[in-house]
C-alpha positions as CSV (number, residue, x, y, z in Angstrom):
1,X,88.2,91.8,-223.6
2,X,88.2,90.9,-227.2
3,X,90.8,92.1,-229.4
4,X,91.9,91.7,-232.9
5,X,95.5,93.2,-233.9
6,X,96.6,93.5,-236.9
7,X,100.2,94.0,-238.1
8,X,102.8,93.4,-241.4
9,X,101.5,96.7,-243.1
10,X,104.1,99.4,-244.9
11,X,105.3,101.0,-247.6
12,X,106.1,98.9,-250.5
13,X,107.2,99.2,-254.4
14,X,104.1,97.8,-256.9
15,X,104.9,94.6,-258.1
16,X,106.0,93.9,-254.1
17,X,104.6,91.7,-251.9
18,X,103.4,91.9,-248.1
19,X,102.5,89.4,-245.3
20,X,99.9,90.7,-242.9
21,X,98.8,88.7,-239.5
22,X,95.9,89.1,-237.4
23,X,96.4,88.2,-233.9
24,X,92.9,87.6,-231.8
25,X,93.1,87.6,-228.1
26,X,90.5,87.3,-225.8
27,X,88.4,84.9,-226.7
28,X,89.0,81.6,-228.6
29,X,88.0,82.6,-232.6
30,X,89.1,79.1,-233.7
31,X,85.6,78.4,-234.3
32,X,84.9,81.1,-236.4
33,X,85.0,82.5,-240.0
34,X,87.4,85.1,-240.5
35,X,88.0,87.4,-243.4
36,X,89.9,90.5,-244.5
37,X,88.5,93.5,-245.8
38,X,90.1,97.1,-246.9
39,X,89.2,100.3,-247.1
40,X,91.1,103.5,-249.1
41,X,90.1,107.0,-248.4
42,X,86.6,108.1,-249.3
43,X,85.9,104.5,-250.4
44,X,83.9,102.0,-249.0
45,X,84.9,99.0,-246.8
46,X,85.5,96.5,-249.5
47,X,85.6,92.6,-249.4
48,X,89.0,91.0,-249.8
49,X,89.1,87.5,-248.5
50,X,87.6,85.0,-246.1
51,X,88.1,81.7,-244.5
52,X,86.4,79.0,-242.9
53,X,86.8,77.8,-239.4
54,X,88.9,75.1,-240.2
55,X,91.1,76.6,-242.9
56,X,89.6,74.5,-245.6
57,X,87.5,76.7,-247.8
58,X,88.0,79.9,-248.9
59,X,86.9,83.5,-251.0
60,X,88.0,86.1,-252.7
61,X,87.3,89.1,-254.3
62,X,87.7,89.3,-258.3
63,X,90.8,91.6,-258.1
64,X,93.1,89.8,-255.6
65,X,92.2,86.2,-256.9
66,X,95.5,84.3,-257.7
67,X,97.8,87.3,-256.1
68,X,96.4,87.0,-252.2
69,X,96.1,83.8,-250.0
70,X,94.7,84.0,-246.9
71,X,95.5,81.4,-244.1
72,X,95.3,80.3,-240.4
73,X,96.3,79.1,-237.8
74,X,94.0,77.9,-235.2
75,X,95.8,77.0,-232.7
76,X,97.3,80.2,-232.2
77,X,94.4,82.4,-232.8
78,X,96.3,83.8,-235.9
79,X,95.3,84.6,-239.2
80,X,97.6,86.0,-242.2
81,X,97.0,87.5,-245.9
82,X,100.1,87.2,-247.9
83,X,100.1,89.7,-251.0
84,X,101.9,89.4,-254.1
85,X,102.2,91.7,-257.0
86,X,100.8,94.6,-255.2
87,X,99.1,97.0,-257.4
88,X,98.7,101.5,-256.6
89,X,95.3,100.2,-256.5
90,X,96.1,98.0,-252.9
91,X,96.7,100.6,-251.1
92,X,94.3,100.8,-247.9
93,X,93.4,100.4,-244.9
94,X,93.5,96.2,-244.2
95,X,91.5,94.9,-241.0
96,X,90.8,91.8,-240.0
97,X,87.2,90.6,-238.7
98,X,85.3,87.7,-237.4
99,X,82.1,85.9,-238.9
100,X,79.7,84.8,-236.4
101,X,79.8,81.2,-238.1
102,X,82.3,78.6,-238.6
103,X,81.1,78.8,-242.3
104,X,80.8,81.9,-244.2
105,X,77.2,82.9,-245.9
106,X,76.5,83.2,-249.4
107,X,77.6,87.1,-248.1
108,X,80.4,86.6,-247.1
109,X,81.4,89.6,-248.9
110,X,79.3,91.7,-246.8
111,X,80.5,93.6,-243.9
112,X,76.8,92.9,-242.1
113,X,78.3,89.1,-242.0
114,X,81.2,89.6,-239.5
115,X,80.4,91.0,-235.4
116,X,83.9,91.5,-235.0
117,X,86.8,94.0,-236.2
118,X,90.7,95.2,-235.6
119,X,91.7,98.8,-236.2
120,X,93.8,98.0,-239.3
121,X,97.1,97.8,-240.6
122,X,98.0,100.8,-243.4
123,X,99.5,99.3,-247.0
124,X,100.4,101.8,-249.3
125,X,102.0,100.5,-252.8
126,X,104.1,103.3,-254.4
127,X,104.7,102.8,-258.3
């Protein structure tokens, strides 16, 4: 059974910073894409960051550029997002997904691009 899990979510003060992780069990992702996305009530499922199979290339979207960085680790099927100077606007739901490439598409912003998804970790950034 596949399964992604993510964790590292809570309640934090803006300017703050989280780590999340993304544990995937079941089935070897190594060979994959992953990304982050989040999603805040009555909003859309929005593009945060992706990665490349091997950890070498990476994207993000306009508003966390310079204050996320998404890594892996392949070896243990584990993926993180650490956030720095979290903003009121942060606050979401963060899940984790996997591509169905070892590179992401020129969409790799698009939610159509990844066949896999966790349940989510909550962030809420208080000011």
């Amino acid at each position: 059974q596949v399964q992604l899990v993510e964790s590292g979510g809570g309640l934090v003060q803006a300017g703050g910073s989280l780590r999340l992780s993304c544990l995937a069990s079941g089935r070897t992702f190594s060979s994959y894409a992953m990304g982050w996305f989040r999603q805040a009530p009555g909003k859309e499922r929005e593009f945060v960051a992706v990665i490349d199979w091997r950890g070498a290339s990476r994207k993000y979207a306009d508003s966390v550029k310079d204050l996320f960085t998404i890594s892996r680790y392949k070896a243990k099927n584990t993926m993180w997002l650490q956030m720095n100077s979290l903003k009121t606007e942060d606050t979401a739901v963060y899940l984790c997904a996997v591509a169905g490439t070892r590179y992401y598409s020129s969409r790799y912003y698009s939610t159509g691009e990844y066949n896999e998804w966790g349940q989510g970790t909550q962030v809420t950034v208080s000011s």
